[in-house]
C-alpha positions in Angstrom: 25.1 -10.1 3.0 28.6 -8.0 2.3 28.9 -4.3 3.0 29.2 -3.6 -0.6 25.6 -4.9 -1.4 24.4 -3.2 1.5 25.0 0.3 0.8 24.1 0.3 -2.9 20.1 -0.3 -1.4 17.9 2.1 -2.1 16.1 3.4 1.2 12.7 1.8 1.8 9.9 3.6 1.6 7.2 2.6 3.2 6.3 0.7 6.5 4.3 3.6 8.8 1.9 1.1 10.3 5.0 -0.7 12.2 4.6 2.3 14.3 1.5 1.2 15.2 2.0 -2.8 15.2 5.5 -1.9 17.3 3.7 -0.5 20.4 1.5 -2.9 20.9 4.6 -4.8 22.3 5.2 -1.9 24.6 2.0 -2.3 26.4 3.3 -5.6 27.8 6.2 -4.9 28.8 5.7 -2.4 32.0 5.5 1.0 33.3 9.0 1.0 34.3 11.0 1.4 31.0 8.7 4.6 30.1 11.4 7.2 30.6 14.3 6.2 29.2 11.7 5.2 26.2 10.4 8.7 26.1 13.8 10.0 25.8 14.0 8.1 22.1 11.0 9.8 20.9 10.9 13.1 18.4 8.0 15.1 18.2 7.0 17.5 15.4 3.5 19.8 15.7 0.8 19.6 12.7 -1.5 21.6 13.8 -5.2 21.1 13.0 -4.9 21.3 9.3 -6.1 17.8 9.6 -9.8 18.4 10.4 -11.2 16.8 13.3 -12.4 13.5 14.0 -16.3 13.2 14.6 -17.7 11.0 17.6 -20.3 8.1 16.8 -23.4 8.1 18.0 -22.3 6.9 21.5 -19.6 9.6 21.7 -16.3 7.2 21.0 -14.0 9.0 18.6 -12.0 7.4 16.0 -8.4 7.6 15.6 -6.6 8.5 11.8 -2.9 8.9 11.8 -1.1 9.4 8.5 2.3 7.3 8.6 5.0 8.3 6.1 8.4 6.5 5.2 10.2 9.7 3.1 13.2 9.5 1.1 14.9 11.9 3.1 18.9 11.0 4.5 18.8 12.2 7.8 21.4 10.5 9.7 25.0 8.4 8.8 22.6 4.9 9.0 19.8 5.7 6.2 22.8 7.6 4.3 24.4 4.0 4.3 21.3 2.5 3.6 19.8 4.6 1.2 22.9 6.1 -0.4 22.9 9.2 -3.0 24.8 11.3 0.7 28.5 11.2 -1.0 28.5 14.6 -2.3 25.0 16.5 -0.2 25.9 14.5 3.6 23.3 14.1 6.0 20.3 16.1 5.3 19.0 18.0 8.2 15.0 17.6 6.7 13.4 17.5 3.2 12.6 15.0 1.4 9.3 13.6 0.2 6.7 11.3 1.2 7.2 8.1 -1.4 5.0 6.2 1.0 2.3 7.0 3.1 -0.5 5.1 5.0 -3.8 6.5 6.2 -4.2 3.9 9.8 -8.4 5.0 10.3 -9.1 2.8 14.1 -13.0 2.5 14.4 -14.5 4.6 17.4 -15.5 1.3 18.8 -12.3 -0.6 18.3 -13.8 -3.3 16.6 -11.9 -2.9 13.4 -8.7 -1.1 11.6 -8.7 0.2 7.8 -5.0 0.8 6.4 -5.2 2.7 3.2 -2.1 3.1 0.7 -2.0 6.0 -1.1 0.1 5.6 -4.1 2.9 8.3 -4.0 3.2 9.2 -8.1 -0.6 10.6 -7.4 -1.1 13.7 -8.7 -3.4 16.5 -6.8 -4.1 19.6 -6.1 -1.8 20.8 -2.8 -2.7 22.8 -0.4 -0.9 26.1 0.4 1.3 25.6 3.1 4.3 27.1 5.3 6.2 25.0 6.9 6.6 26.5 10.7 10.1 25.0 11.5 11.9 26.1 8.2 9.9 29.1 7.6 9.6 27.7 3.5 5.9 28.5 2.2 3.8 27.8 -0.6 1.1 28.9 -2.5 -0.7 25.6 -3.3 -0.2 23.8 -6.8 -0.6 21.0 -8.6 1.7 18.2 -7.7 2.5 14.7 -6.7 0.8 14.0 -3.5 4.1 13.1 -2.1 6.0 16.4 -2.5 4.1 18.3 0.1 6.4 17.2 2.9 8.8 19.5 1.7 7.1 21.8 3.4 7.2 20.2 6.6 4.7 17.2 7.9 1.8 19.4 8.9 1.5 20.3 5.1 2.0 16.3 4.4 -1.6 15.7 6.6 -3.3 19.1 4.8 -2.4 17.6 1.2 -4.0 14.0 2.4 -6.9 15.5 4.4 -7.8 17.7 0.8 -7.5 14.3 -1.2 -9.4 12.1 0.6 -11.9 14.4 3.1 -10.8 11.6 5.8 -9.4 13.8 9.0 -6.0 13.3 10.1 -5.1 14.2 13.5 -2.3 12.3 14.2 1.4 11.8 12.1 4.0 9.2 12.4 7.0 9.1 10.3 10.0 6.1 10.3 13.3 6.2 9.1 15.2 3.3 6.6 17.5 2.2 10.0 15.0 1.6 12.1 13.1 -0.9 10.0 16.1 -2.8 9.6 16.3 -3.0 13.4 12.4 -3.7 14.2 12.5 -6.6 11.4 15.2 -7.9 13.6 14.0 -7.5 17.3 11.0 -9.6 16.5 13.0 -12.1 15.2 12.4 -11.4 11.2 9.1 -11.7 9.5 7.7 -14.9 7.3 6.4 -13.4 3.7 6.0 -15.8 0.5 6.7 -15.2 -3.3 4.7 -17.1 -5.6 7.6 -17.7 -7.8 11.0 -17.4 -8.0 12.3 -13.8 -8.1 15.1 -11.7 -8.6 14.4 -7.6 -8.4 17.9 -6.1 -9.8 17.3 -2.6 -8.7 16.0 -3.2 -5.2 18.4 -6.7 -5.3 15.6 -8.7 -3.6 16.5 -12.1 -4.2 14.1 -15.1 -2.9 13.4 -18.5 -4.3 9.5 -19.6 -4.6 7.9 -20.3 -1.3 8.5 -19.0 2.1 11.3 -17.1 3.5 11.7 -15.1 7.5 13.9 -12.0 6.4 15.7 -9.7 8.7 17.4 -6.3 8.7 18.6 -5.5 5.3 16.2 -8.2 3.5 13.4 -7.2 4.9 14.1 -3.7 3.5 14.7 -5.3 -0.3 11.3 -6.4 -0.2 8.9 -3.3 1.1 10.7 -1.7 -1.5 10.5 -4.1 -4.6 8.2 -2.5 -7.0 9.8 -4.1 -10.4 9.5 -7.5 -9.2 5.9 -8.3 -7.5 2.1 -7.3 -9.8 2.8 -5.2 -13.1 6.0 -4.1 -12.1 4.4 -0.7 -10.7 4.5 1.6 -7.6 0.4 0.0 -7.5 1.9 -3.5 -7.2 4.0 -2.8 -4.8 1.6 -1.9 -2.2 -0.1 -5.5 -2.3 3.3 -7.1 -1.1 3.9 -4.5 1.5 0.3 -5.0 2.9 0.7 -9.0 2.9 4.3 -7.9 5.1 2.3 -5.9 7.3 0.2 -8.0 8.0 3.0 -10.9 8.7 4.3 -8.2 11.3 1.0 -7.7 12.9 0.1 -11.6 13.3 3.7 -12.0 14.8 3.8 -8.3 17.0 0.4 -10.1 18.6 1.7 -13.3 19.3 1.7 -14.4 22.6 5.7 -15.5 21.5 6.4 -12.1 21.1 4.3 -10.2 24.2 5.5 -12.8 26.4 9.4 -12.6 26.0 10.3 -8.9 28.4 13.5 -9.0 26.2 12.0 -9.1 22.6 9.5 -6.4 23.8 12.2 -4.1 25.0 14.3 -4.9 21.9 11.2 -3.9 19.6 9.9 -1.0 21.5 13.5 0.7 21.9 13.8 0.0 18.3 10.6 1.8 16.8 10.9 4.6 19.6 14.4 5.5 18.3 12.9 5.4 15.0 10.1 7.8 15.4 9.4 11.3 14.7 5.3 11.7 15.9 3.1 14.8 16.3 2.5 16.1 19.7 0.0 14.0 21.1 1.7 10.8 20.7 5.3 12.6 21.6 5.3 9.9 24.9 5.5 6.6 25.6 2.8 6.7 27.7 0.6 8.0 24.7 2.1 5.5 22.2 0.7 2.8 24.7 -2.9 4.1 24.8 -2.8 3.6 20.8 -1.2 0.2 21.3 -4.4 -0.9 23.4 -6.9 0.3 21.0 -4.8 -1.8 17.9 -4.7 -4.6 20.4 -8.4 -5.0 20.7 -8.8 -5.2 16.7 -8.8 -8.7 16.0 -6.8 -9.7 12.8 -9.5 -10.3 10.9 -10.9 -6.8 10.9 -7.5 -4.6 10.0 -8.1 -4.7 6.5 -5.7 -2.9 4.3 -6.9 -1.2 1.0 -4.9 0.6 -1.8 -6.2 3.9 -3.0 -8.2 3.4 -6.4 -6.5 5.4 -9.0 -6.7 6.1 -13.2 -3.9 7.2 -15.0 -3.2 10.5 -15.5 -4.3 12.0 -19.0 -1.2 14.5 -18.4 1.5 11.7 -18.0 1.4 8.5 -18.2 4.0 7.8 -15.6 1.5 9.4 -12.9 -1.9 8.8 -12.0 -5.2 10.7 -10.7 -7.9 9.5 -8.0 -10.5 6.8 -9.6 -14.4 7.4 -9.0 -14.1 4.7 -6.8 -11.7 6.0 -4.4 -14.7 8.4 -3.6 -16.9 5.6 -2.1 -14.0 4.4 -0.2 -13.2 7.6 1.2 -16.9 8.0 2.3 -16.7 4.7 4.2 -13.3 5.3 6.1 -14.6 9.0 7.0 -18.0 7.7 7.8 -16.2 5.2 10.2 -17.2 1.7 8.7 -15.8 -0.8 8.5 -14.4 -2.9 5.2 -14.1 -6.1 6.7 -15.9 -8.7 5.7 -18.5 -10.2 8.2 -17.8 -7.4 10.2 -20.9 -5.7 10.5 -22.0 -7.0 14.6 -20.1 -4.7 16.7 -19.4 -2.0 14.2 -19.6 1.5 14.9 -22.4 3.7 14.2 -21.7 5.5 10.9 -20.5 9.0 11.6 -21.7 11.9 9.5 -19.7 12.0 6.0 -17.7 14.7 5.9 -19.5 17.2 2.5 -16.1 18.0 1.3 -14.0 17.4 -0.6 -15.9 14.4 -0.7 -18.9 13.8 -2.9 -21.9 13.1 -1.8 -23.7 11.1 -4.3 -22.6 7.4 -4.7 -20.5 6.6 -7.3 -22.3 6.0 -10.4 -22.9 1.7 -11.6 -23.6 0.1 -14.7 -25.5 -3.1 -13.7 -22.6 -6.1 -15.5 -25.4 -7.7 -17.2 -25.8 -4.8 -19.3 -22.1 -4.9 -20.2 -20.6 -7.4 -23.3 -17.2 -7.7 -24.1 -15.5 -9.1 -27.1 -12.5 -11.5 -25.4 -9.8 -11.9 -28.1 -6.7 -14.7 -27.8 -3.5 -13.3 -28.4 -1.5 -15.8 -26.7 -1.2 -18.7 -29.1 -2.6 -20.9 -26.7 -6.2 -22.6 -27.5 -8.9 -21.9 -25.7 -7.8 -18.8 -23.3 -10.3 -16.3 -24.9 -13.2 -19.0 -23.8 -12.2 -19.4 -20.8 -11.9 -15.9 -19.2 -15.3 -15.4 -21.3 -17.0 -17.5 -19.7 -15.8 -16.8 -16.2 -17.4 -12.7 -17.1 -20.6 -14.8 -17.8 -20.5 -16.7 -15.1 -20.6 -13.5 -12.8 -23.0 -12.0 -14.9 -21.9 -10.1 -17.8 -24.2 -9.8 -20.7 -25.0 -12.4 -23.3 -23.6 -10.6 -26.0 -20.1 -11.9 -24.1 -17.9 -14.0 -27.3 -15.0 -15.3 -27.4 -12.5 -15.0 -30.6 -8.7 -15.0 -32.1 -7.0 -11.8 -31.5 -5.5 -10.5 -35.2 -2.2 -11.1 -34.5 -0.4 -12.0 -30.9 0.1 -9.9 -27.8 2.4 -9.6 -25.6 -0.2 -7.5 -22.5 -3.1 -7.7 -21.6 -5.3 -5.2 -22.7 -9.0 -3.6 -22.7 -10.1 -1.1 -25.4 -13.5 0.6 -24.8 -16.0 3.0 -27.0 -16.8 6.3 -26.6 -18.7 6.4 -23.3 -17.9 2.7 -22.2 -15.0 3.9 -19.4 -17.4 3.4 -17.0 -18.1 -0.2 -18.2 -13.9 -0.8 -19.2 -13.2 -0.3 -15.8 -15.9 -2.6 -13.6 -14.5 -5.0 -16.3 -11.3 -4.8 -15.4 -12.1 -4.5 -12.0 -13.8 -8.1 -12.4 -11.0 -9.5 -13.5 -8.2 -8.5 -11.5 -6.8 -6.4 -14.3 -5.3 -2.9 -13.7 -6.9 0.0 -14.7 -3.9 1.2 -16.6 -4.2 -1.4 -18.8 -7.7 0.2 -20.0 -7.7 2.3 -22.6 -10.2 4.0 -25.8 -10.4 2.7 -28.7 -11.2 -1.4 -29.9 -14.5 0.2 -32.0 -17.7 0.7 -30.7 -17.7 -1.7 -27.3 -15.5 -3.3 -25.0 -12.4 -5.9 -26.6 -10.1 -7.5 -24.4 -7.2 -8.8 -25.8 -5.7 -11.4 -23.4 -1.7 -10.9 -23.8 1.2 -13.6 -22.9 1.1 -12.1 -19.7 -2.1 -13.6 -18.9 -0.8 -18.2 -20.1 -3.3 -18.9 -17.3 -6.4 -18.9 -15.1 -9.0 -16.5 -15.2 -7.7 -13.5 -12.5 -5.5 -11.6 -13.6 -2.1 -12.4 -12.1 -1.3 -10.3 -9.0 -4.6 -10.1 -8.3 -5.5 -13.2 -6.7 -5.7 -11.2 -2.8 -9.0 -10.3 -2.6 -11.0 -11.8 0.5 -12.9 -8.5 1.0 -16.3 -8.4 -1.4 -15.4 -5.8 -4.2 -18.2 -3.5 -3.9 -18.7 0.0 -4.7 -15.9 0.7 -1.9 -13.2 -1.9 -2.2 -13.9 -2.4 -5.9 -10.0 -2.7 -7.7 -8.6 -1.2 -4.0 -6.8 -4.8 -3.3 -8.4 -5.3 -0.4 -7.2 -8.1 2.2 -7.7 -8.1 6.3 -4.5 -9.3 7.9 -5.4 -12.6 9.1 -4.7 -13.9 5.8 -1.6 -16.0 6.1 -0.1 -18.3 3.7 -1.2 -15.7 1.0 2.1 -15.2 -1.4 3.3 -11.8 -3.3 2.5 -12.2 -6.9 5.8 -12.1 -8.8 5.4 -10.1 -11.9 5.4 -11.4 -15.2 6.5 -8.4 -17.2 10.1 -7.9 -18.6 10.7 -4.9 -15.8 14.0 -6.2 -14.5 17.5 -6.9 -16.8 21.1 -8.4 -16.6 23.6 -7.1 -18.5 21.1 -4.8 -20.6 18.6 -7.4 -21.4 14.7 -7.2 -20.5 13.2 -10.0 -18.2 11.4 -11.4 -15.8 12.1 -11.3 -12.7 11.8 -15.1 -12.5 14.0 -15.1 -15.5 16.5 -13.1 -14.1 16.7 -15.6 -10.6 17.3 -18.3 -12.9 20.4 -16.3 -14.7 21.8 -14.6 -11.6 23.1 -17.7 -10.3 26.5 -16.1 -8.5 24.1 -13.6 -7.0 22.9 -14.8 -2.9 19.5 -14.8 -2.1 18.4 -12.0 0.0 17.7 -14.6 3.1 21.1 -16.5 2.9 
């Protein structure tokens, strides 16, 4: 891949949890590395505006750490990486928090729950100071990512006041170093489901399989126009299916038995890290690595935080009902795997705030009828995704028709008072709460758009091995043994060439002079 190419990448923004997956290594590899490792490591001090972690009933503690990639330049490699340095330089801090993962490790270390919160959430912000730059604030109401202006111990505040879920523990990785870990374990496998071509992240794969390194591996995280509905939401779903590539591989006795890949990958992450205190050593990094390692693959389940949009701005969003049940179960400490209930931990108390109580309220689907309208052109699509709501037990009063005139989304209008009903609809289909909205007359009409030629799941929604219940319903949930899964390319016009709209299969097709990401 040439220079050129290279530098005009925007910085990735994401992958926290390699923290995590990374040390595992490190645990194999020997006591006698641990000083010259320890020397790698930055430490920052959060304080305890995080809350604190409750034992279970047998007096094992859980561990939550909040991982963070921020969009903060703060050294000549993620200038070169990220760009946008020519006229400030290297920052010495700043930034924001575009991605962050909430890593909750059972008290009993029989299972892991990774939870994305999207970054374009808006919430109410905790007043803050930050300790090493003196700035303060008085609390507002802001994008959940923005509070790590104010240094990281404000970043874990905001999230404990969202969520109710204790933080005690922060991990934060720069764009250079995941570049470098994709490479010390030898790059990581991922699929696309189709052909795709993001032109502002330039991720360029053909359909199937593909092990990207460095710089590619960097294009993907950070798609968010060319996998789902072309949204920050979508983009979580691919980065969770990379994740969990990284931790199948991390774990494999490949990797943990080669004393030169383990060095490679541990100097890598530990030169990439800035942690709070108490994982500020090696030594303490490798504790955590054997409490991941006993969580078999098939209990890390990864989760994205249910959200609505916001009635303020459409290009932001609020926390769903939902989102409460599933911050009951992570602060409660159980588990969201499936099968997984031999072994678990004992519930721990849920925390009273700022988490509700009371479940989150149902409407039983049987009682629910929707009006399913063609707007494709193409016979017979309103019967089929009406009878697959039937067939999980929607109401009778579920018909099929011909959409007025044709459509090019999908979309669900609901009555007054039907949200409630819109969105478990939507939630059985696969289909994204943003494409909910009032209005369609008295009930619920779904118009089924040229986005939506085939099947009866939504595309981008077809990774979903976890049961959708009151916790996990439309949170994407998938545990990390899934291989062979494949990122849904998108098929909304949210990439263009030359100042034309497309697809980003489209735009693969076009870009013919353009190398694929993997060449």
């Amino acid at each position: 891949m040439n220079t050129h190419r290279a530098r005009r990448r925007r910085p990735l923004r994401l992958l926290g949890l390699v923290l995590a997956l990374v040390v595992i290594a490190a645990s194999g590899a020997g006591w006698w590395f641990y000083q010259r490792l320890d020397g790698n490591i930055r430490s920052v001090s959060i304080g305890a505006r995080g809350g604190t972690e409750r034992p279970d009933a047998s007096g094992r503690t859980p561990v939550d750490i909040l991982v963070i990639g921020s969009d903060g330049r703060t050294s000549a490699a993620d200038c070169g990486l990220g760009g946008g340095c020519a006229h400030t330089g290297v920052q010495k801090g700043g930034g924001n928090a575009d991605v962050e993962l909430l890593v909750h490790i059972a008290a009993d270390r029989s299972n892991a729950t990774v939870l994305s919160i999207p970054r374009d959430t808006v919430t109410e912000i905790p007043a803050c100071r930050d300790s090493a730059t003196g700035a303060s604030e008085s609390g507002y109401r802001g994008q959940i990512n923005s509070a790590l202006r104010y240094g990281p111990a404000c970043q874990v505040a905001a999230v404990h006041r969202l969520t109710g879920i204790p933080v005690t523990h922060y991990a934060q990785l720069d764009f250079s170093g995941v570049v470098k870990m994709s490479d010390a374990v030898g790059g990581v496998s991922v699929c696309v489901s189709d052909d795709v071509y993001d032109t502002y992240s330039h991720l360029k794969l053909s359909k199937g399989t593909h092990t990207l390194k460095g710089v590619a591996a960097l294009e993907f995280l950070r798609s968010r126009h060319g996998f789902g509905d072309g949204s920050d939401l979508g983009r979580t779903v691919s980065q969770h299916l990379f994740l969990g590539a990284v931790l199948r591989k991390v774990k494999s006795g490949d990797t943990l038995t080669d004393p030169a890949a383990v060095y490679r990958l541990a100097d890598a992450a530990t030169k990439a890290l800035t942690v709070d205190d108490g994982l500020g050593s090696v030594r303490a990094l490798v504790a955590l690595a054997a409490d991941l390692n006993k969580v078999p693959t098939g209990r890390v389940t990864f989760v994205t935080m249910q959200t609505d949009p916001d009635p303020d701005d459409t290009d932001r969003v609020v926390v769903a009902p939902e989102a409460r049940a599933l911050f009951a179960d992570i602060a409660g400490d159980r588990s969201l795997s499936a099968g997984s209930g031999a072994g678990r931990s004992t519930p721990s108390p849920v925390p009273s705030s700022p988490v509700p109580s009371s479940p989150v309220p149902s409407v039983p689907v049987s009682r629910i009828a929707v009006r399913v309208e063609n707007g494709t052109g193409i016979t017979g699509r309103a019967a089929a995704v009406a009878g697959a709501l039937t067939a999980q037990g929607f109401g009778s009063g579920t018909v099929a028709g011909n959409a007025p005139r044709s459509a090019p989304t999908t979309t669900l209008g609901y009555g007054p008072g039907l949200r409630e009903q819109a969105l478990r609809t939507a939630a059985a289909l696969g289909l994204p709460a943003s494409r909910t909205a009032p209005g369609g007359g008295a009930g619920l009409t779904l118009v089924i758009g040229a986005d939506w030629p085939s099947g009866t799941t939504y595309p981008g929604a077809a990774l979903s091995p976890v049961p959708a219940d009151g916790a996990t319903a439309r949170a994407h949930a998938a545990t990390a043994d899934r291989a062979g899964k494949c990122a849904q390319v998108g098929r909304y016009r949210t990439v263009s060439l030359d100042g034309v709209a497309m697809t980003p299969s489209q735009a693969y097709a076009l870009a013919k002079d353009v190398p694929d990401s993997d060449s």
